[in-house]
C-alpha positions as CSV (number, residue, x, y, z in Angstrom):
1,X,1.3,5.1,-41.3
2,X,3.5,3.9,-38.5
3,X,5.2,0.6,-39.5
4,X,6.6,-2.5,-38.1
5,X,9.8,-3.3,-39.4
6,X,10.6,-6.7,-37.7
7,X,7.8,-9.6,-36.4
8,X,8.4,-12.5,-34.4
9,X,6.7,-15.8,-34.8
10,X,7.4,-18.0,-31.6
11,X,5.9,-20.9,-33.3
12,X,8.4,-23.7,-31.1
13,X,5.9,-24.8,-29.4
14,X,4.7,-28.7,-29.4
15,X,0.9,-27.7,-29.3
16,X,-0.1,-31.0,-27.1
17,X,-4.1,-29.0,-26.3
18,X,-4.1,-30.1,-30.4
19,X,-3.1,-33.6,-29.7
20,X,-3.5,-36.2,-31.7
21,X,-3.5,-33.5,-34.4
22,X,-0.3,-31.9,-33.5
23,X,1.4,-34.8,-33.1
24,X,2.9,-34.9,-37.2
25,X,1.8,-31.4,-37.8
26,X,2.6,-28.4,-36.6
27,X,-0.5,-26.3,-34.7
28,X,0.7,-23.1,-36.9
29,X,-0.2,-25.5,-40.0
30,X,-3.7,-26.4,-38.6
31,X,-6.5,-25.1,-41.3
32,X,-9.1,-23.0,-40.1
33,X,-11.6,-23.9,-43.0
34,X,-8.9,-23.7,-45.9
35,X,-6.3,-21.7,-44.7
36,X,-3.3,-22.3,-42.4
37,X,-3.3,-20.6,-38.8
38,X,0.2,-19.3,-40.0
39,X,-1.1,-18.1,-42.9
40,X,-3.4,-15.8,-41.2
41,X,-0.3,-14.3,-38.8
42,X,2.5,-13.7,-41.8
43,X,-0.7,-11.8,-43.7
44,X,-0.9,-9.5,-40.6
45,X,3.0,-8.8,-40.1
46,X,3.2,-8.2,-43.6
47,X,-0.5,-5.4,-42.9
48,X,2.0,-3.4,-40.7
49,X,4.7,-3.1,-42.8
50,X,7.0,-6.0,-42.1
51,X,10.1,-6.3,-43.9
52,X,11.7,-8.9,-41.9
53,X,9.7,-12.5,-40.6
54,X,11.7,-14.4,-37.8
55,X,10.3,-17.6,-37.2
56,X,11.5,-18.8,-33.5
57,X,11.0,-22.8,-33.9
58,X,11.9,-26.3,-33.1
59,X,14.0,-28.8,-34.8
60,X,11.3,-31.2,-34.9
61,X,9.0,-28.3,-37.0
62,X,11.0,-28.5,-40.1
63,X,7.6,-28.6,-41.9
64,X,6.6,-25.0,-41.3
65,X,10.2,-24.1,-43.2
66,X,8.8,-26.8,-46.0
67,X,5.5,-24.5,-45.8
68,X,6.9,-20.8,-46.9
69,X,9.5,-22.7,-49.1
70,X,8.4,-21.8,-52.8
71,X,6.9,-25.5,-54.7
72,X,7.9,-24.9,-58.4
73,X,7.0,-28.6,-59.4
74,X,3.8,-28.5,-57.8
75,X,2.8,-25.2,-58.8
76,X,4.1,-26.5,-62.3
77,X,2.0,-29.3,-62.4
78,X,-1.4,-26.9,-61.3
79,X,-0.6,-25.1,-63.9
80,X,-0.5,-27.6,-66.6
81,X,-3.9,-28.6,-65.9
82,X,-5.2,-25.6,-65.8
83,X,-6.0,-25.5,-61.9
84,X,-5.6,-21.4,-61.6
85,X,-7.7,-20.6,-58.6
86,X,-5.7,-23.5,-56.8
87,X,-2.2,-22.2,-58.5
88,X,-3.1,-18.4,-57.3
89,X,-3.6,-20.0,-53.4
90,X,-0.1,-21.8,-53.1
91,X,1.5,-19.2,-54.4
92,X,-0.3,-16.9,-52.4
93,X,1.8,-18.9,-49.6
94,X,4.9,-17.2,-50.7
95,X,6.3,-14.3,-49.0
96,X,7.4,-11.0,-51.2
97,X,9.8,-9.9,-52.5
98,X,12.0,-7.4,-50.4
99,X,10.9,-9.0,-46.8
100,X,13.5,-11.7,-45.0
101,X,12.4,-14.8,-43.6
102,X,14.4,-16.0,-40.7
103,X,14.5,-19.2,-38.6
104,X,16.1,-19.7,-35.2
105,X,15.8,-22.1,-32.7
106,X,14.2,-23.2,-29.3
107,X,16.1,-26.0,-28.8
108,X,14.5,-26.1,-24.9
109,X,11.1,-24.4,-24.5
110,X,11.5,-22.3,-21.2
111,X,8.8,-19.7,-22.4
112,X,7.6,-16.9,-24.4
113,X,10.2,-14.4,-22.8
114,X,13.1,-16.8,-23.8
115,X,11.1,-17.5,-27.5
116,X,11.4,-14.1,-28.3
117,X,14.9,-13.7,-27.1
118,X,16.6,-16.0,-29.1
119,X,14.8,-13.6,-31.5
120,X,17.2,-10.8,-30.6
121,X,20.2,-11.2,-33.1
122,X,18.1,-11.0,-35.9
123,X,15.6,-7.9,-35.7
124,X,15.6,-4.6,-37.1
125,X,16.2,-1.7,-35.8
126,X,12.8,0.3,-34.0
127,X,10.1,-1.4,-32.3
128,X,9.5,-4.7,-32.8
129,X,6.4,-7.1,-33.0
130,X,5.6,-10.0,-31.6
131,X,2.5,-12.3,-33.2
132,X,1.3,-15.7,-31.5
133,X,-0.4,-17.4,-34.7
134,X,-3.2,-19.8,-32.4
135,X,-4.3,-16.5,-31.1
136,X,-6.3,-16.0,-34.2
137,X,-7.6,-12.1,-34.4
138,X,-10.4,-12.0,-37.4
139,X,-11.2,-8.3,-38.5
140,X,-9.2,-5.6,-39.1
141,X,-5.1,-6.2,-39.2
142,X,-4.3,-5.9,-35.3
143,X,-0.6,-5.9,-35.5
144,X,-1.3,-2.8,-37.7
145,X,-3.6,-1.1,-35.7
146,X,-0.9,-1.2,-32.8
147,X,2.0,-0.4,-35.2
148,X,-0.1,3.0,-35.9
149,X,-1.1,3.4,-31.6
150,X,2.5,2.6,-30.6
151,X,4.3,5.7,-29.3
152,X,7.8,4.9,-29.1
153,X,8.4,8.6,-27.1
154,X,6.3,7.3,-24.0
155,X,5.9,3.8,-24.8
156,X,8.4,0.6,-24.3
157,X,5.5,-1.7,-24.7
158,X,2.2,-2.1,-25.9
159,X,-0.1,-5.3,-25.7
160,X,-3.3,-6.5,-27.2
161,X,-5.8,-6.9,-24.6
162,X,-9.4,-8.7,-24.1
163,X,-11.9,-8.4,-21.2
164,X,-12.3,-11.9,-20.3
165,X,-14.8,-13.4,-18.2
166,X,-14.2,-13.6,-14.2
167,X,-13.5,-17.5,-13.9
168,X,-11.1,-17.2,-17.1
169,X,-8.2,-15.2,-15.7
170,X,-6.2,-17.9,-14.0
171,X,-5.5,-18.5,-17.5
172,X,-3.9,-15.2,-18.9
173,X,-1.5,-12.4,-17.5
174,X,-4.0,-9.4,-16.1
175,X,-3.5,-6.1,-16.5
176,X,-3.4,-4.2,-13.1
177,X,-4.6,-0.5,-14.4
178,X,-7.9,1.3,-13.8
179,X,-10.5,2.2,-16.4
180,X,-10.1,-1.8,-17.4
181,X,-14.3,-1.6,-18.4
182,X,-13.4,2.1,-20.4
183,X,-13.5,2.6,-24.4
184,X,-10.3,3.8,-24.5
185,X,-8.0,2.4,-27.2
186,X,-4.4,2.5,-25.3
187,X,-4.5,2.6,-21.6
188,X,-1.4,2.3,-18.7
189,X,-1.1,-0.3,-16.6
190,X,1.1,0.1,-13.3
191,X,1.7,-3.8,-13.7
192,X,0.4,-7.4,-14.5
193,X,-0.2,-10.3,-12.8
194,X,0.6,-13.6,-14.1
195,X,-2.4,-16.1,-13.8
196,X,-4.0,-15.0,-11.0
197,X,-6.6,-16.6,-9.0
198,X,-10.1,-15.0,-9.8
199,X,-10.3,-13.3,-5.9
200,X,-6.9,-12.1,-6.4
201,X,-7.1,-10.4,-10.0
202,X,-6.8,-7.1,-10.5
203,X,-8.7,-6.4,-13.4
204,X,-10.3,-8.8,-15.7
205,X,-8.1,-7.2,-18.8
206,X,-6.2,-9.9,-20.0
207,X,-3.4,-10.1,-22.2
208,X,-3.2,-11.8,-25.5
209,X,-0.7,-12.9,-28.6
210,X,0.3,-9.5,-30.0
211,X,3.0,-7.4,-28.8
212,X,4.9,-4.7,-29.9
213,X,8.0,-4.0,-28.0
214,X,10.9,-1.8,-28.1
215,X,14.9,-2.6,-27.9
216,X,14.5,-2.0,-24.3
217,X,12.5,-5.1,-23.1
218,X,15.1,-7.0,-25.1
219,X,17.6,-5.8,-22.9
220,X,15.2,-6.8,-19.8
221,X,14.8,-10.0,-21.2
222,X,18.6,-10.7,-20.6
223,X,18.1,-9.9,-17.0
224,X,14.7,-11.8,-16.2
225,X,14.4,-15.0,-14.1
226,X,11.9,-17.6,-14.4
227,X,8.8,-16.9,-13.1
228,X,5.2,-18.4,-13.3
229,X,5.6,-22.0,-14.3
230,X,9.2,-22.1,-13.9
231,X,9.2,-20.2,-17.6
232,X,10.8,-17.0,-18.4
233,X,7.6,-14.6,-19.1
234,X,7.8,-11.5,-21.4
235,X,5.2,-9.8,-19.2
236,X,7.9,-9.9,-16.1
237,X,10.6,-8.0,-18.7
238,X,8.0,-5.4,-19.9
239,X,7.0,-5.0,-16.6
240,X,10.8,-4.8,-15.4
241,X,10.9,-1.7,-17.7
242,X,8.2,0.2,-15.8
243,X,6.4,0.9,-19.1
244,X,2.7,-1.3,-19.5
245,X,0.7,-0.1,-22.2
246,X,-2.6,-2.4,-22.9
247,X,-4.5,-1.4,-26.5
248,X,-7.7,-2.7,-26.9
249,X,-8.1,-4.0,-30.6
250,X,-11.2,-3.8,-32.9
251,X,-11.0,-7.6,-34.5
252,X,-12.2,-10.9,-32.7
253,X,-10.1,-13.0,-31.4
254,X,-10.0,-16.9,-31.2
255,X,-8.2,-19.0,-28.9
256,X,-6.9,-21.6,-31.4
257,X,-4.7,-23.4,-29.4
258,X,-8.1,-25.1,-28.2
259,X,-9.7,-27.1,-30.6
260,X,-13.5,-25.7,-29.6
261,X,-11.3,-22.3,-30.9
262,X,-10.4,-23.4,-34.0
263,X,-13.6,-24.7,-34.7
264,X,-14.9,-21.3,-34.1
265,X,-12.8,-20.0,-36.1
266,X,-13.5,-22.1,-38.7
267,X,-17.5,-21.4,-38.6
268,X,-16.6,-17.7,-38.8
269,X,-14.2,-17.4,-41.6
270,X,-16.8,-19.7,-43.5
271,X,-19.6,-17.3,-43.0
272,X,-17.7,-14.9,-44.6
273,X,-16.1,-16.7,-47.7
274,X,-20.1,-17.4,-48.3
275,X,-20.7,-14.1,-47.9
276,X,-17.7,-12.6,-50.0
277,X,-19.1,-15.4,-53.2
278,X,-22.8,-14.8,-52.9
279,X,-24.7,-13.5,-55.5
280,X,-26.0,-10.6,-55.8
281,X,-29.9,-10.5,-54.4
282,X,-31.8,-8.9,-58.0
283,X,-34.4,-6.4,-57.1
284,X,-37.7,-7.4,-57.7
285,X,-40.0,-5.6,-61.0
């Protein structure tokens, strides 16, 4: 299996669509049912292989840090009373042995593109991922599936993509490519286009929070001027390389920077811890 060595978390966002929420704690930390959004995207980096975590944040975030930090006295203190299914979950929290975690910050949000490029110093060498935690993706491993469709002979990028509906692509970068209502798993794209209006999208393919990207849009990133919003946007570098790739992923996705997302989310990963503890139906004689 193809494997992705290095994932980026840009997680320095201030998440004010979760306000009040967000205002002490972090959107990455927000439960869907029991388990932190963050939680979710370090499970999926480490899916593909991920031997190195870089965690692009804030000052004012020191709680995530506080969140992968090992808790011996609490996980003592489980243990003494005999709390084991609640012992097995924190430490759970903990990443592995043999992958780095890294922080670095944002000290002034001016975008994804400039998120991930403070990310720079720190990766590994070969492609490199990049995994939005509020863009929850349910199902199988996403960031996997791309590590394994990532081509790194006739690819420089390749991005998760959704069909979304017509009145919903003001909201995401578009792919401009044909066969954008086709089956097929990886597709070109001659460009995007950031936000469009609905009459003037291309497509209704839409980009969303996975990326895997090779040393060459880091390089782009160094050259790349704000754009939409007055932000510096990773789809203008990929696009600056002349190499779009969109892969359509097999999970489902939820928006959970929206708290009508999260509650989705929530509902769904319910229905299936009830399903993973029910008993078995017995047969009747």
């Amino acid at each position: 299996m193809r494997s992705i060595s290095t994932v980026v978390f840009p997680v320095a966002g201030l998440g004010t669509r979760m306000l009040p929420a967000t205002k002490v704690t972090p959107k990455e930390l927000l439960p869907v049912y029991d388990t932190p959004l963050l939680q979710f995207a370090i499970e999926e980096a480490l899916a593909a292989g991920a031997k190195r975590l870089v965690f692009v944040s804030h000052p004012a975030k020191s709680a995530i840090e506080a969140y992968l930090r090992p808790d011996p006295k609490l996980e003592g203190e489980l243990e003494a009373k005999g709390k084991d299914e609640l012992l097995e979950a924190v430490r759970a929290c903990s990443v592995p042995e043999g992958v780095d975690v890294v922080f670095t910050m944002q000290e002034e949000q001016l975008g994804l593109g400039h998120a991930i490029h403070c990310a720079a110093p720190h990766v590994l060498d070969g492609p490199v991922g990049v995994i939005l935690p509020d863009d929850l993706i349910l199902g199988a491993p996403c960031m996997r599936e791309m590590a394994e469709a990532f081509d790194p002979e006739r690819m420089q990028s390749l991005i998760a993509a959704q069909r979304v509906p017509a009145d919903r692509v003001s909201s995401y970068g578009i792919f401009d490519c044909d066969d954008a209502d086709g089956t097929a798993r990886t597709l070109a794209a001659r460009g995007f286009v950031e936000k469009p209006a609905p009459a003037d999208a291309p497509s209704n393919l839409a980009a969303v929070g996975r990326y895997v990207i090779s040393p060459v849009v880091f390089d782009a990133l160094t050259r790349t001027e704000r754009g939409a919003g007055g932000e510096i946007q990773i789809t203008d570098a990929i696009a600056a390389t002349g190499s779009i790739h969109a892969f359509r992923f097999s999970g489902t996705r939820y928006d959970c920077g929206s708290k009508d997302g999260i509650v989705d989310a929530t509902l769904a990963v319910q229905a299936a811890r009830r399903q993973d503890t029910a008993p078995m139906a017995i047969a009747a004689e």
